[in-house]
C-alpha positions in Angstrom: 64.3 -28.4 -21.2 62.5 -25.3 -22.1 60.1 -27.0 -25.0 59.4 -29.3 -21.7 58.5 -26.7 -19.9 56.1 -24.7 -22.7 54.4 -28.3 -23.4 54.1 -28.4 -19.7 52.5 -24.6 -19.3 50.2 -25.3 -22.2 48.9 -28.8 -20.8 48.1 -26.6 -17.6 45.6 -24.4 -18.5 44.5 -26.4 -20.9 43.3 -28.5 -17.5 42.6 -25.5 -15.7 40.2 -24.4 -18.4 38.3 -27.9 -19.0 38.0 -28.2 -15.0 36.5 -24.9 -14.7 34.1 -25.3 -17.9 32.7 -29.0 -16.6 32.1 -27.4 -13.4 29.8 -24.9 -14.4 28.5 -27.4 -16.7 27.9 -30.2 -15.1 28.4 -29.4 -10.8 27.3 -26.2 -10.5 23.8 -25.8 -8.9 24.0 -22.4 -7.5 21.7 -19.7 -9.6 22.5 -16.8 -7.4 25.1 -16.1 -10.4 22.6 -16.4 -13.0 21.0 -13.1 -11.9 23.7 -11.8 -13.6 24.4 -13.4 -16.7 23.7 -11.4 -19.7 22.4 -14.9 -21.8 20.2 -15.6 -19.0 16.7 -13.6 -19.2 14.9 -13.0 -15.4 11.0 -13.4 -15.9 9.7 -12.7 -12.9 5.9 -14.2 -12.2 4.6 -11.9 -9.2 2.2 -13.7 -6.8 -1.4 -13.4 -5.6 -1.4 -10.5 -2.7 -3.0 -12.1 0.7 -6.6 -11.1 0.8 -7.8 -9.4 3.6 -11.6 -9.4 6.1 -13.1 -7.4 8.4 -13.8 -9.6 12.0 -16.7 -11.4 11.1 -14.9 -13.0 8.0 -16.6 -9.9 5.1 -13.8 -9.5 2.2 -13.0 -6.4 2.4 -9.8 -5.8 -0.2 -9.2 -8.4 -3.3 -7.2 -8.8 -6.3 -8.5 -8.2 -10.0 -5.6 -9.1 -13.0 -3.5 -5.9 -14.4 -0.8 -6.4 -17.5 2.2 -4.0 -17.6 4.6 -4.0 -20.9 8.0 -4.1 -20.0 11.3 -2.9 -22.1 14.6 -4.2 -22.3 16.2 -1.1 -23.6 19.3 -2.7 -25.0 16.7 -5.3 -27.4 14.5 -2.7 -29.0 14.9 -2.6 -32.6 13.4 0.5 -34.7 9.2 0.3 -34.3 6.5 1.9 -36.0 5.8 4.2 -32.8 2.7 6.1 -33.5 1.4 2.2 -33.7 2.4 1.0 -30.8 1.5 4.7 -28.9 -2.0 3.5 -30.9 -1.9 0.6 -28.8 -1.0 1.4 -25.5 -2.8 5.2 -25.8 -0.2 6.8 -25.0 1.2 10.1 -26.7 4.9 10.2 -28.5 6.2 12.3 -25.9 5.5 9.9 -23.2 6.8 7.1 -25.3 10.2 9.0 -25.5 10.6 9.6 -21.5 9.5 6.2 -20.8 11.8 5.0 -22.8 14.3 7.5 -21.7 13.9 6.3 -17.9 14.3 2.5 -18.9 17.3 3.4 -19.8 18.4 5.4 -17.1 17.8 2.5 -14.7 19.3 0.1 -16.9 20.6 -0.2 -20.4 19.9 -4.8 -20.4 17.4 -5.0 -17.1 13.9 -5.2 -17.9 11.4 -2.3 -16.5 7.8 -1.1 -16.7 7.3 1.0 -19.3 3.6 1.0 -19.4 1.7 0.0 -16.2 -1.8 -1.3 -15.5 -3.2 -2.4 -18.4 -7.0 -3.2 -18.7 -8.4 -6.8 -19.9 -9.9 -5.3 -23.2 -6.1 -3.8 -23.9 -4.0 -6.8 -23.0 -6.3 -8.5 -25.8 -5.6 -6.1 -28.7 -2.0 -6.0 -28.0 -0.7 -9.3 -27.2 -1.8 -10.2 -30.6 0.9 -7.6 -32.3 3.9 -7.8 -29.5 5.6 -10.1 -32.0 6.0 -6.9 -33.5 8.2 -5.0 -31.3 11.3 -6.2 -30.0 12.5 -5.8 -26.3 9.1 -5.3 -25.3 7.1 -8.2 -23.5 3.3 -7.9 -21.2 4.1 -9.1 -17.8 1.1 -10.2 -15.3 0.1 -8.9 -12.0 -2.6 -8.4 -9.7 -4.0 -5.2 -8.4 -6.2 -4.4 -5.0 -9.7 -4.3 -5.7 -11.6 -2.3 -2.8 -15.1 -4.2 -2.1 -16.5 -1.0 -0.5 -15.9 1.9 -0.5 -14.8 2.5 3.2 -12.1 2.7 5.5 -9.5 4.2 2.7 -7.2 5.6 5.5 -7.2 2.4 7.5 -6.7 0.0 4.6 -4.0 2.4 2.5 -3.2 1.3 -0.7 -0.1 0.5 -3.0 1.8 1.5 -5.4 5.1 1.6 -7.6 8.5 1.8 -5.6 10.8 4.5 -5.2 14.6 4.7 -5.9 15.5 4.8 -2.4 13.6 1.5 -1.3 14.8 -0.1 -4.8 18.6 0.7 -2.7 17.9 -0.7 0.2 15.7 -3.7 -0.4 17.1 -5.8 -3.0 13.7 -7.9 -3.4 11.9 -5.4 -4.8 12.7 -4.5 -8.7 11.8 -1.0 -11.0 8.3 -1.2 -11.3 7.4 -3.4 -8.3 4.4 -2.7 -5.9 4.2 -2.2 -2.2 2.0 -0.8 0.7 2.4 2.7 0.9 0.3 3.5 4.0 -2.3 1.5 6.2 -2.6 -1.9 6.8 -1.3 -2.6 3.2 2.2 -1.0 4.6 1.9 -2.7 8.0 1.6 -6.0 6.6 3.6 -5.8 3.6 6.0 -8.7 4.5 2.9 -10.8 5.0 0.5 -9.8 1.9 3.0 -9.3 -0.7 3.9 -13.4 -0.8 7.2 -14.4 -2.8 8.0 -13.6 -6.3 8.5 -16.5 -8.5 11.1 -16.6 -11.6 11.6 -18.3 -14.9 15.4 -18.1 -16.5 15.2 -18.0 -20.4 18.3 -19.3 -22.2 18.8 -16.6 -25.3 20.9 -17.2 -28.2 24.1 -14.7 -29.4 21.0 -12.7 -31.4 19.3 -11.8 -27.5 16.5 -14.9 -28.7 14.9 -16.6 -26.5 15.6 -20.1 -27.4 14.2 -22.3 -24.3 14.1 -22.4 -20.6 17.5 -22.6 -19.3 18.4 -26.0 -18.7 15.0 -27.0 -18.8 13.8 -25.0 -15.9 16.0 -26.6 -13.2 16.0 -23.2 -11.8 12.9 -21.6 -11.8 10.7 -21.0 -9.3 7.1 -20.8 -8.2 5.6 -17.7 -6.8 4.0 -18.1 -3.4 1.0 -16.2 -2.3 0.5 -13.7 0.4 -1.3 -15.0 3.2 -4.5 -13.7 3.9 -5.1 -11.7 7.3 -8.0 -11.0 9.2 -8.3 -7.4 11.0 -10.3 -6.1 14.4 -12.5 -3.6 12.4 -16.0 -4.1 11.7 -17.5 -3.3 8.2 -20.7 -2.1 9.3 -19.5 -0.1 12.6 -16.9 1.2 10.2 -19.7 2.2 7.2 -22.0 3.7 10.1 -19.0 5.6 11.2 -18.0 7.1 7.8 -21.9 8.2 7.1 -22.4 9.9 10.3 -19.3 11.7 9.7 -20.4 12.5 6.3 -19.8 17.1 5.2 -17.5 16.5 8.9 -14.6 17.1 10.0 -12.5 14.7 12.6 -11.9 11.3 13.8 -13.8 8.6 15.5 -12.1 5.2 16.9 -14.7 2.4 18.5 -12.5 0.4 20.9 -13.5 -3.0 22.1 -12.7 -2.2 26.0 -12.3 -5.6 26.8 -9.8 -6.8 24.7 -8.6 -3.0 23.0 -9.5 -3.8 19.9 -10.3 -1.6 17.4 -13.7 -1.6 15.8 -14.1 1.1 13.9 -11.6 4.1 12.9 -12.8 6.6 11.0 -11.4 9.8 9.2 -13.4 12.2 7.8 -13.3 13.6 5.1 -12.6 10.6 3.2 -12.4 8.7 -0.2 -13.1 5.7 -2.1 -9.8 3.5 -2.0 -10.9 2.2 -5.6 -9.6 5.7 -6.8 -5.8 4.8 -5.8 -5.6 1.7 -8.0 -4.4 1.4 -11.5 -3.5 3.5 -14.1 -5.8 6.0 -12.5 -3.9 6.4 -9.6 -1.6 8.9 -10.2 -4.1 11.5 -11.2 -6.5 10.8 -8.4 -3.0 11.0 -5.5 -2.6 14.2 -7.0 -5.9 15.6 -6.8 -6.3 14.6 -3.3 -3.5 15.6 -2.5 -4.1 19.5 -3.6 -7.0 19.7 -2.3 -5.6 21.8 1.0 -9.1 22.4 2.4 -10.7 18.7 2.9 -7.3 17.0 3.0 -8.5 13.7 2.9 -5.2 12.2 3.0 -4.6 12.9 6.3 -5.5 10.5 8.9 -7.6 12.6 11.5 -8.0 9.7 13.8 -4.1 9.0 14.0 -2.4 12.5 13.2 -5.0 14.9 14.3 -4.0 16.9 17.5 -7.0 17.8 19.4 -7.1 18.8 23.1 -8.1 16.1 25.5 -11.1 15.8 27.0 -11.8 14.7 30.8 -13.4 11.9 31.3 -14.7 12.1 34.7 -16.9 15.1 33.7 -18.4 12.5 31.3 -18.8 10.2 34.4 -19.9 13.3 36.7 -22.7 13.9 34.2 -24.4 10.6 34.0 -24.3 9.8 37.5 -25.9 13.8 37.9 -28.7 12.8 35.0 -29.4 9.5 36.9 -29.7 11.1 40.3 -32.3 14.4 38.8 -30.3 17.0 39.1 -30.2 17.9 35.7 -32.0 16.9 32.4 -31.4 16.2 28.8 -32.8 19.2 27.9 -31.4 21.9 30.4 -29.3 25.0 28.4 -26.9 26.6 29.9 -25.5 29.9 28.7 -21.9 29.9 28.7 -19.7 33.3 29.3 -16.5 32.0 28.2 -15.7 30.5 31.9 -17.9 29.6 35.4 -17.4 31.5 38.4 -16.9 29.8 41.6 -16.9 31.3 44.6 -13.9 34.3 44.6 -12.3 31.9 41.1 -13.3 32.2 37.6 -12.4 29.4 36.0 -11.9 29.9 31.4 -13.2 27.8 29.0 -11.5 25.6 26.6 -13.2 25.7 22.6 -15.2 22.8 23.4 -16.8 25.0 26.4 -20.2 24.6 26.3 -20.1 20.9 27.2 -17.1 21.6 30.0 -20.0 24.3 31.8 -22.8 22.2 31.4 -20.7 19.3 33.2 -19.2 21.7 35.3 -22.8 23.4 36.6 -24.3 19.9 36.7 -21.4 18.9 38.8 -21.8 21.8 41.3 -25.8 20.8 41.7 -25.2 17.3 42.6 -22.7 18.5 44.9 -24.9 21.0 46.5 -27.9 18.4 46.7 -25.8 15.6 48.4 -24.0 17.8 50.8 -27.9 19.7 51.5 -29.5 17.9 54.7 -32.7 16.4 54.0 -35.8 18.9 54.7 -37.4 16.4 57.3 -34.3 16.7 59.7 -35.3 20.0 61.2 
């Protein structure tokens, strides 16, 4: 009875174990648990970002190709680093805290260890990446700015941070995304869908084939393209009147409320925020304290409101003659008015000259007519 019972035990699993290895050879179709197979190597092929026009169909933001080199810190094999530094002109003490932050985020997941590399650089080293295990060039796009206007309605993009990387799982170490401007508000729509490629590796970490003949990988899908209220050449007239200014102007289409035009001044070029330039060029604007063109004047400026019936009361009083484009008024901080003296705001020469051409037309409509008497 007992050598029954082992003979029966061993048949058992031994059923249990050919069951459960022909079905994840033969039924399984589910790659969700391929994400996390350590044989299985995730190339990820990132899509064309949407383009996007002014109203009257002018491009306005592109793409141009960028290359990154990415690590796998657990398949790098000793390297002649001053060489590869060489390549990707970089010193060794960059080379060591790039590597040391690969492997911080993870020991097997690939990362970017060097962003953003030119056309002319992608040629010279993709000839000698045979060289360096756990290092491979990844493609991407990056924005190219057709003119150099409207920065702070536009934005720009750039690398992830840890806390999005928590909370979105789409987005992976190195991945780009709108940080401000319409490139943030229409992330979801520009950013199109990552495509990805499964490589079958060997017990050596070799790459040895697509992983069952690519059955599971995927195409990328491009972000759409989007068209956007604001006229180029309103917006370019905006930004050179307000040139050596300070402030914001927004040109609204009463009609429909759309918006036209919004300028910020002072300003930048949008080309400076892209590439491996980037950070150097956030940094600089950002210190510079006095111009602060990274602040949106027309959106976050706080500036007391005007009245716009004074505007209304002024036209109507240069229509009717009581005043003239080139009356002067001196103003002493405030108009009196009868027994009340009323203060000036800091835009108080306009308020007085509205104010005193209010008070004509007034007195002239509510005067009798000379022949009356």
């Amino acid at each position: 009875m007992r050598q029954l019972l082992l003979f029966l035990i061993v048949i058992f699993v031994g059923v249990v174990f050919t069951g459960r290895l022909f079905y994840l050879q033969i039924y399984q179709s589910n790659a969700d648990g391929l994400y996390e197979d350590n044989a299985i190597r995730k190339v990820y092929d990132y899509p064309k970002r949407g383009y996007v026009y002014d109203r009257n169909g002018k491009l306005l933001v592109a793409n141009q190709p960028s290359y990154d080199v990415m690590v796998i810190p657990r398949e790098v094999e000793p390297l002649d680093t001053l060489e590869f530094c060489s390549l990707l002109k970089i010193d060794k003490t960059r080379f060591l805290t790039q590597f040391e932050k690969a492997k911080h985020y993870s020991w097997r997941l690939p990362s970017v260890f060097v962003s953003h590399l030119s056309k002319e650089d992608y040629a010279v080293l993709q000839e000698k990446m045979r060289k360096y295990d756990g290092f491979y060039i990844q493609k991407r796009s990056l924005r190219q700015y057709e003119a150099a206007i409207g920065a702070n309605v536009l934005g720009d993009i750039g690398e992830v941070n840890q806390a999005l990387l928590n909370q979105d799982a789409y987005y992976k170490s190195g991945d780009l995304i709108g940080k401000q401007g319409i490139e943030k508000s229409y992330e979801n729509i520009l950013r199109g869908q990552k495509g990805i490629k499964f490589i079958q590796k060997d017990r050596f970490n070799r790459n040895i084939g697509p992983y069952k003949d690519g059955k599971y990988d995927t195409l990328p899908k491009p972000g759409k393209d989007i068209k956007i209220t604001i006229d180029a050449d309103l917006q370019a007239y905006g930004e050179w009147l307000m040139q050596n200014k300070r402030g914001g102007v927004i040109a609204i289409e009463p009609s429909t409320g759309e918006i036209l035009a919004m300028v910020a001044a002072p300003t930048y070029d949008p080309n400076d925020l892209v590439g491996r330039i980037r950070s150097k060029n956030f940094n600089k604007l950002l210190r510079d304290t006095i111009a602060k063109p990274l602040f949106n004047r027309s959106l976050q400026g706080v500036y007391e409101p005007g009245s716009p019936f004074k505007l209304m009361n002024a036209l109507v009083a240069l229509q009717e003659g009581v005043i003239s484009v080139d009356e002067k008024i001196t103003c002493y901080a405030g108009y009196k008015y009868a027994n009340r003296f009323m203060k000036c705001h800091c835009n108080s020469a306009l308020v007085m000259i509205l104010f005193v051409a209010y008070n004509n037309l007034v007195m002239r409509i509510s005067r009798p007519p000379t022949d009356a008497f």
